[in-house]
C-alpha positions as CSV (number, residue, x, y, z in Angstrom):
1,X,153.7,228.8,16.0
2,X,156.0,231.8,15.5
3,X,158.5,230.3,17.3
4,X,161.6,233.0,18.4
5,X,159.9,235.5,15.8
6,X,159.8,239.1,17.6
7,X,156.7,240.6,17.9
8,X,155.9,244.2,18.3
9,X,153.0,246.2,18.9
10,X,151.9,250.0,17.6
11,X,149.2,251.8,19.4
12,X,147.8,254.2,17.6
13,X,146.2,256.9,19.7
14,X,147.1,260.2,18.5
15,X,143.9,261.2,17.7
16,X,142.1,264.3,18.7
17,X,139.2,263.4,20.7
18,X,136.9,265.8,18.5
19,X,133.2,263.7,18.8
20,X,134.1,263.1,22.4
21,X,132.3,266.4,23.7
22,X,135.2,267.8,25.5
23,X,136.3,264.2,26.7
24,X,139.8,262.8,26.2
25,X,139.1,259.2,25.4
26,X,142.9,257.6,26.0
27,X,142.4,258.9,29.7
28,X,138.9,258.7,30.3
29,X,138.0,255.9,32.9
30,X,137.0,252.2,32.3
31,X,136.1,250.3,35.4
32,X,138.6,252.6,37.6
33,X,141.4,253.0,35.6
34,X,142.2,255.0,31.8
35,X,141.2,253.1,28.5
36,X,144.2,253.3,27.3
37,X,145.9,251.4,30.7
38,X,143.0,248.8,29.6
39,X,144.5,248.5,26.8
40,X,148.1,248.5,27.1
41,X,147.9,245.7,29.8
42,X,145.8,243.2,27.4
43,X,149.3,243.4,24.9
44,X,151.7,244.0,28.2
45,X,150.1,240.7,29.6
46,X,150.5,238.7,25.9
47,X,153.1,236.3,26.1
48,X,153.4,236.9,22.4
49,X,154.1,240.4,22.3
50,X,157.9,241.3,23.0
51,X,157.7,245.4,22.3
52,X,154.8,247.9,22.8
53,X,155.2,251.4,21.2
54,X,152.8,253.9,22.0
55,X,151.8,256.7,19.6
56,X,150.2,260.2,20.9
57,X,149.5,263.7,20.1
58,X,151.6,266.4,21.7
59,X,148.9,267.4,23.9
60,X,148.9,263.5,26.0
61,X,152.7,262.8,25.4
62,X,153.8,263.1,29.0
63,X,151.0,262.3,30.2
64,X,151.3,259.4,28.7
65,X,154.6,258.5,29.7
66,X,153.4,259.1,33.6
67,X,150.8,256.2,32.6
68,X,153.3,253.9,30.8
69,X,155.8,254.4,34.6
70,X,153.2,254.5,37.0
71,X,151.5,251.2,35.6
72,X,154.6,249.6,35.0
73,X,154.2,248.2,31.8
74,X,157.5,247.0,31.0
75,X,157.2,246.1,27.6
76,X,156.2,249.9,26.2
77,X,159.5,251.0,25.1
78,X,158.7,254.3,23.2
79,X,156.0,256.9,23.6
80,X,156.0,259.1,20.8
81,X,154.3,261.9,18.9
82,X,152.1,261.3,16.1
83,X,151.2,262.8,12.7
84,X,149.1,264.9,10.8
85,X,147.0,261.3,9.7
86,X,146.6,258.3,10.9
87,X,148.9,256.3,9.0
88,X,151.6,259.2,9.9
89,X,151.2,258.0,13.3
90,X,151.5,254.4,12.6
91,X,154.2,255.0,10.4
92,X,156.2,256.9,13.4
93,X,155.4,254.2,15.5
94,X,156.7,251.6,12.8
95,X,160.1,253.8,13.6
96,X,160.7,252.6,17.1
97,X,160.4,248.6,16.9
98,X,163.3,247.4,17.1
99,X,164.4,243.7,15.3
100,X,160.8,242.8,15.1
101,X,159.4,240.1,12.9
102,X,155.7,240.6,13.2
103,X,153.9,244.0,13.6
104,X,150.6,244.4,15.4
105,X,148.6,247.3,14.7
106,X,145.9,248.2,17.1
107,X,143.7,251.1,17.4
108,X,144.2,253.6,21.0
109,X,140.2,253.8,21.2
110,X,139.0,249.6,21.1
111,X,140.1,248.5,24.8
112,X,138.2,245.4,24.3
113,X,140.8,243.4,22.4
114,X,141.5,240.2,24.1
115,X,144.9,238.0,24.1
116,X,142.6,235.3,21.9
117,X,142.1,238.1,19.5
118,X,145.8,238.9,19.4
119,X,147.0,235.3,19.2
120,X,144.5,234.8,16.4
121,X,145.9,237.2,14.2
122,X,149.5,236.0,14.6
123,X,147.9,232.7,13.6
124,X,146.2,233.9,10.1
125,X,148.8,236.2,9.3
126,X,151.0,233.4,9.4
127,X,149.5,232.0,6.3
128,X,150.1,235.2,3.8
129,X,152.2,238.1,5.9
130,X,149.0,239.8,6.6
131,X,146.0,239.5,8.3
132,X,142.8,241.6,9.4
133,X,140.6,241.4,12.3
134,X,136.9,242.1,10.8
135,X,133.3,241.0,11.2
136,X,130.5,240.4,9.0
137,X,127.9,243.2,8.1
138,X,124.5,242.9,9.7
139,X,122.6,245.7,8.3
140,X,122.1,246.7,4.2
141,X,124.5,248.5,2.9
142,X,123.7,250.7,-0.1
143,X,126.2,253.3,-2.4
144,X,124.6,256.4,-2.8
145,X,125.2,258.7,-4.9
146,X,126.4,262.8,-4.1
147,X,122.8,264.2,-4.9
148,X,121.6,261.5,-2.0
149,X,120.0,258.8,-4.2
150,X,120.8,255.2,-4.3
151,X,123.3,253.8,-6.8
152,X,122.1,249.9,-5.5
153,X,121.9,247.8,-2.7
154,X,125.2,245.7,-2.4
155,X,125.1,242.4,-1.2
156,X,126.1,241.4,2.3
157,X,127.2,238.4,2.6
158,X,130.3,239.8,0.8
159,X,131.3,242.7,3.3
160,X,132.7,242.9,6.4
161,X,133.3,245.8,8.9
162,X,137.2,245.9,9.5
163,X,138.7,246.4,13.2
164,X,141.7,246.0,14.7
165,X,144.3,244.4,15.3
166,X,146.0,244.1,12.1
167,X,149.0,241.9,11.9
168,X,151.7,242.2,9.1
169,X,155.3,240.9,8.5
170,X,157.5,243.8,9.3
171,X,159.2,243.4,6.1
172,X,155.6,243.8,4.1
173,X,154.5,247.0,6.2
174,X,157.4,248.5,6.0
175,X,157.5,248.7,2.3
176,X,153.7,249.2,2.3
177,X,154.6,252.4,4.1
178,X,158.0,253.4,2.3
179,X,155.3,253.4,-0.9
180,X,152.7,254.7,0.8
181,X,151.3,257.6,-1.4
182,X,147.2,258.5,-1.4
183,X,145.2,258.4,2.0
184,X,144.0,255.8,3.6
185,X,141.6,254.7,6.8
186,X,143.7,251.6,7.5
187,X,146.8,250.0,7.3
188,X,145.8,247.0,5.3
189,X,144.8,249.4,2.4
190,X,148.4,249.9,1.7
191,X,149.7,246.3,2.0
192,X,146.9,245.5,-0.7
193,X,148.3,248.1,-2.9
194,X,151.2,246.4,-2.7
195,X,149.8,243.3,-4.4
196,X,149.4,241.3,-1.1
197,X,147.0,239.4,0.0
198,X,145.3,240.3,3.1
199,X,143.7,237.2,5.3
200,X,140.7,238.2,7.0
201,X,140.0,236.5,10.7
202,X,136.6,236.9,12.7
203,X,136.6,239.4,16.0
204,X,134.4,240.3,18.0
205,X,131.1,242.8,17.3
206,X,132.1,243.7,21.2
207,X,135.5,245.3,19.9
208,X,134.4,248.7,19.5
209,X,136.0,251.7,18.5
210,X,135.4,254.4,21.0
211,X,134.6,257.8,18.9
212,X,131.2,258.9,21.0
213,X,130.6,259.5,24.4
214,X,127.8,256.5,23.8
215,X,130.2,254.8,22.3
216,X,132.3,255.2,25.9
217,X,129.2,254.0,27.9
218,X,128.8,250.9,26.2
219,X,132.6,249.8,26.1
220,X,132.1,250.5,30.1
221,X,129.0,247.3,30.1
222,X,131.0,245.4,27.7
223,X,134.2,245.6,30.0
224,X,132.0,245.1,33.4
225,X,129.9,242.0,31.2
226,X,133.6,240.5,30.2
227,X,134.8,241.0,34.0
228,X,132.0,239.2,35.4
């Protein structure tokens, strides 16, 4: 569907590891090998995907570039340092593709993603220049108020928990970044402040963020569950 389009990939896996309880997440293991190898092959093994750059703190740097030569993966052109906040990070990474049409951004700590994820973003992105993985909400969600009390119950069928990967034009990222002035928790946020319209595509309730040591014990019966 893209055709010759390039497509390039930003992890984003600079973070600190704080709610971890002394454990490194990126390295920790997942079925015998680190998340974040998980992770890398899924894009290294995507026809699609033509570039992968890989953004860390300081701390993992060379450690990650041990992990990018001892696995092999080809496609991983750049490890580099991150930023103070996330979209710093992304915003380094968006520095090292090089000629790319398309820009997948996909969090260091959600291992789960699958090719069919990936490919499915290309696909809906397609139709505006950006797209979201997301799912719906299952539980209520309420706004609440500073003092603790609740504002009112919103209603459900309109929200939806966003993920990754994101996919965006290059050319509609990078401005979104070149603008990019307040904080935000994802990349989409600044593509909408552009004025863009941002296509949302269904994932998977299995593509987990990693944050908790619970959080690392599930992904490892998710991954054994997908395996089998």
């Amino acid at each position: 569907m893209l055709g010759k389009e390039k497509v390039g990939v930003v992890i984003a896996a600079a973070g600190s590891s704080q709610r971890m309880g002394g454990i490194d997440k990126m390295f920790a293991p997942l079925a015998g090998q680190p998340l974040l190898a998980r992770e890398i092959d899924v894009f290294q093994q995507c026809e699609a995907v033509d570039q992968i750059v890989l953004v860390l703190n300081e701390a993992n740097l060379e450690q990650g570039r041990l992990l990018v030569s001892e696995c092999k993966f080809s496609k991983v052109t750049d490890v580099c340092p991150g930023g103070a906040r996330r979209q710093d990070s992304v915003g380094n990474g968006l520095t090292r593709l090089k000629s790319c049409n398309w820009v997948i951004v996909h969090d260091g700590a959600r291992p789960l993603v699958s090719a069919d994820l990936i490919m499915r973003g290309l696909e809906a992105a397609a139709e505006t220049g950006a797209a979201i993985a997301a799912v719906p909400m299952t539980d209520t969600v309420k706004m609440v108020d500073r003092d603790g009390f609740v504002e009112r119950t919103l209603e459900r069928q309109d929200l939806w928990a966003v993920q990754t990967p994101q996919v965006f034009r290059f050319a509609i990222i990078n401005e979104a970044y070149h603008h990019a002035r307040n904080d935000v928790t994802d990349d989409a946020a600044l593509v909408e402040h552009l004025g863009c319209r941002v296509k949302v595509y269904i994932s998977s309730y299995d593509n987990i963020k990693v944050t908790t040591p619970a959080d690392l014990a599930l992904v490892g019966l998710l991954w054994e569950k997908r395996e089998k």
